[in-house]
C-alpha positions as a printed NumPy array, in Angstrom:
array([[ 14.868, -24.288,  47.507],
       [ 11.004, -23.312,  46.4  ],
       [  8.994, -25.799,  44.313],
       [  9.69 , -23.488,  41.099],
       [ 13.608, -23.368,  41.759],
       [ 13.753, -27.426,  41.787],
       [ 10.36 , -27.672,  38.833],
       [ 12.928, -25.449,  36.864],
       [ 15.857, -27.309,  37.52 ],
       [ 14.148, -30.779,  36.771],
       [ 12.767, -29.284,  33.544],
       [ 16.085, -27.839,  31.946],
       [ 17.753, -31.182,  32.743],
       [ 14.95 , -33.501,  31.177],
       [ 15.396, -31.416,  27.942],
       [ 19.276, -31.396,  28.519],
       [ 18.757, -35.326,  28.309],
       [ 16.784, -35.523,  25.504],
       [ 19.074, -33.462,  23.446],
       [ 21.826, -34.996,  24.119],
       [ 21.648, -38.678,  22.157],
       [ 20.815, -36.682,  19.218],
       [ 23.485, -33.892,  19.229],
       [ 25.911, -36.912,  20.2  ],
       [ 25.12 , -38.997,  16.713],
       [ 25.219, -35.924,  14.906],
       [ 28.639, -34.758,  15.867],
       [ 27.26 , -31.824,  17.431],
       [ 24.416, -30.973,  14.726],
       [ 20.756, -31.305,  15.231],
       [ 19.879, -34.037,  13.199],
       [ 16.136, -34.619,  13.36 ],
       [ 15.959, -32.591,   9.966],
       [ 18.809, -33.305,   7.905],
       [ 16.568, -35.778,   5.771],
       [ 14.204, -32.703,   4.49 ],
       [ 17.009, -30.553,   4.22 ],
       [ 18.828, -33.256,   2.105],
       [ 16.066, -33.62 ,   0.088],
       [ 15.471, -29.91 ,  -0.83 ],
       [ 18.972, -29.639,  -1.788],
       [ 18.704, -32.464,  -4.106],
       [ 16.026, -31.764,  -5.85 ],
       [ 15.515, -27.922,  -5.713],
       [ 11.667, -26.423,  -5.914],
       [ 11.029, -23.581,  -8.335],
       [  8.529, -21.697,  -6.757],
       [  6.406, -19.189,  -9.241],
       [  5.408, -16.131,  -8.073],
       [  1.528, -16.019,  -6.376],
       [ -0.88 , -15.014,  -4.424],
       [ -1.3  , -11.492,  -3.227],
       [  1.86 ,  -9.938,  -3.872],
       [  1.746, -11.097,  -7.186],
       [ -1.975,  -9.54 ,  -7.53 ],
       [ -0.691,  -6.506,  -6.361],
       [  2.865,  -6.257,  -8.814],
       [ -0.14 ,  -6.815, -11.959],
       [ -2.427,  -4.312, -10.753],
       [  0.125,  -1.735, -10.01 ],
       [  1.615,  -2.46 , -14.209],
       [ -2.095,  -1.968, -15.106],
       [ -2.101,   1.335, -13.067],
       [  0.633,   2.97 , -14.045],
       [  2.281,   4.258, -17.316],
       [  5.81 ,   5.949, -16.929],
       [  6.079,   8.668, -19.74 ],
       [  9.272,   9.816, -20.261],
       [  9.931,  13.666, -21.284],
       [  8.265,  16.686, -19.61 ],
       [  5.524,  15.188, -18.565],
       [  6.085,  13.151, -14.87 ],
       [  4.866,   9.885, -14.153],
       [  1.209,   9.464, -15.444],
       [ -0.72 ,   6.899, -13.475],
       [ -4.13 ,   5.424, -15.442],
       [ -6.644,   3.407, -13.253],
       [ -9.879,   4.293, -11.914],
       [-11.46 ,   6.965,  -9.949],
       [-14.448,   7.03 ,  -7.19 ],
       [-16.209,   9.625,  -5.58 ],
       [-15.846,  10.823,  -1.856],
       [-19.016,  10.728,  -0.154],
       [-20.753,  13.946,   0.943],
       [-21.696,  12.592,   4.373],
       [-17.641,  12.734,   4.983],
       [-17.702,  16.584,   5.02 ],
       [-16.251,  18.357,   7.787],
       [-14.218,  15.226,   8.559],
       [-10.557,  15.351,   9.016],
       [ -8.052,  14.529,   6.069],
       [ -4.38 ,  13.454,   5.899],
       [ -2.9  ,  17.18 ,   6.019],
       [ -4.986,  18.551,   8.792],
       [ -7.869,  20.163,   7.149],
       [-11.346,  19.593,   7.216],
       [-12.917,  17.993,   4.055],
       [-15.168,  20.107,   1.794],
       [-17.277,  18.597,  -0.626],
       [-17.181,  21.531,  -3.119],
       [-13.465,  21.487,  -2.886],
       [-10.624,  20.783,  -5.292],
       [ -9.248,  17.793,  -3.046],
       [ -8.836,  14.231,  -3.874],
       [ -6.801,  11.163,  -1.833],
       [ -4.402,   9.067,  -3.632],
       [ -2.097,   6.574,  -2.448],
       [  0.808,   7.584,  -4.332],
       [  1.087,  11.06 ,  -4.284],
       [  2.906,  13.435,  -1.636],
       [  0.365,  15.188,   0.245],
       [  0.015,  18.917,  -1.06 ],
       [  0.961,  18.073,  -4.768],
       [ -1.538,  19.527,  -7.665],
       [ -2.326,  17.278, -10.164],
       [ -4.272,  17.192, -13.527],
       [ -7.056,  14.383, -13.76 ],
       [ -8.51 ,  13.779, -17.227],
       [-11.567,  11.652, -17.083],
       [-10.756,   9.41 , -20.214],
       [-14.966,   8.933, -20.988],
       [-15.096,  12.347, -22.043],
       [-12.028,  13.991, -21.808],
       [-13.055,  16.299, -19.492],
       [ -9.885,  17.4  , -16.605],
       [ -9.72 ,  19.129, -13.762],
       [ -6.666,  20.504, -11.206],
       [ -6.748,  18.687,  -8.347],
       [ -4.942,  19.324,  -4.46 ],
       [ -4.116,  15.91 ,  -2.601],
       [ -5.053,  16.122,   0.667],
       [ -5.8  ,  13.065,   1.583],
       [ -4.754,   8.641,   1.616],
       [ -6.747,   6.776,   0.217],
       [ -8.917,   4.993,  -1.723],
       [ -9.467,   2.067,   0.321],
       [-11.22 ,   0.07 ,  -2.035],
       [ -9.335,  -2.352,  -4.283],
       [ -8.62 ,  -1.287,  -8.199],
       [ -8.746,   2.653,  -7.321],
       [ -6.357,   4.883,  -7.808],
       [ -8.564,   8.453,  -6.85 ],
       [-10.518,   9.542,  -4.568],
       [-12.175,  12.687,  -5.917],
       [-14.972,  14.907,  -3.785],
       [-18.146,  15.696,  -5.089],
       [-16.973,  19.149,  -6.54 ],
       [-14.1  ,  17.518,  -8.572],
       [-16.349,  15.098, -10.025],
       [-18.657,  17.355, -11.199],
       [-16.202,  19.56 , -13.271],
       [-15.089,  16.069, -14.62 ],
       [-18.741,  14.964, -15.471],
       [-18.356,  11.295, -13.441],
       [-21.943,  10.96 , -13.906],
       [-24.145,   9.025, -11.78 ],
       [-21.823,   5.779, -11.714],
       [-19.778,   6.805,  -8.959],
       [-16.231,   6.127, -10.895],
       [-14.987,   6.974, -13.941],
       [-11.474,   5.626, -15.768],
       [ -8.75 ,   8.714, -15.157],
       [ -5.674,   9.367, -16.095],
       [ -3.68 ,  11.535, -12.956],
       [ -0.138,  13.922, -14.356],
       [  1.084,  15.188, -11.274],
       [  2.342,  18.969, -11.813],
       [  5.594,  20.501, -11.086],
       [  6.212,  22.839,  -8.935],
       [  4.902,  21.54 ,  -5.199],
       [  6.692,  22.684,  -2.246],
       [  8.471,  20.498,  -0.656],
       [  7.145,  20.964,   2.605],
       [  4.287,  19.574,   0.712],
       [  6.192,  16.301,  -0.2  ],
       [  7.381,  15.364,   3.253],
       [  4.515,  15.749,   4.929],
       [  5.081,  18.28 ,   7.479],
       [  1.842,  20.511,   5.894],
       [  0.227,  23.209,   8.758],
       [ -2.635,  22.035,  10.302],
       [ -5.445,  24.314,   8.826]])
């Protein structure tokens, strides 16, 4: 036998004898932690909900406001602005971004849906294409490019509160994500 064949053998036995006087007083049942689990049975813990996903389940409520009728699920939240330097970069469906363009990323939305964004400031909207995923930062629910957030008047602050109406009538190529590459 090699040195590993007998180390193995001398290993799996040790542990075989270790377990043993404690599966033999338990009738067969590990019994190192039937104390805690006694415990937690008796007196049961009500955990509230915290931390992160509960961060997340209050910022997507603040987000989002379901209106029922013709109108399809309106989301409310904050928008920022793409940066120029990105142009020429590739997005989600394949294309190359354009500053001047009508495209905006969004989380949420199936890529190649239109969308109305009203800029609740000043009331000013625009039709939007989603092209892209994003924002990445926190509390956003729009990335818009430069072009967008012109016709919208963002202003110099780089974000603006916006309320996004997604419009009927995308294909649905468009909704499973199987767009050309452009």
């Amino acid at each position: 036998m090699s040195f590993w064949k007998v180390a193995l053998l001398c290993a799996s036995i040790g542990l075989a004898m270790v377990q043993a006087p404690a599966l033999a007083a338990g009738g067969g049942k590990d019994t190192r932690h039937a104390s805690a689990d006694a415990s937690q049975r008796a007196h049961p813990v009500l955990r509230s909900v915290t931390g992160r996903r509960a961060r997340q389940a209050r910022a997507q409520e603040r987000r989002s406001t379901i209106r029922r009728g013709h109108a399809a699920v309106t989301q409310r939240g904050h928008a920022s602005i793409y940066a120029s330097s990105l142009a020429g970069r590739r997005m989600a469906d394949g294309g190359r971004f354009d500053p001047r363009s009508d495209s905006v990323a969004s989380r949420t939305l199936p890529l190649g849906a239109r969308a109305r964004v009203t800029n609740l400031r000043n009331g000013r909207s625009a039709i939007v294409h989603v092209r892209d995923r994003g924002p990445h930062a926190r509390h956003r629910i729009l990335d818009v490019s430069p072009g967008v957030a012109t016709r919208l008047g963002m202003g110099r602050t780089g974000t603006a509160p916006v309320a996004v109406t997604p419009l009927p009538g995308f294909s649905m190529r468009a909704e499973a994500g199987t767009l050309p590459r452009r």
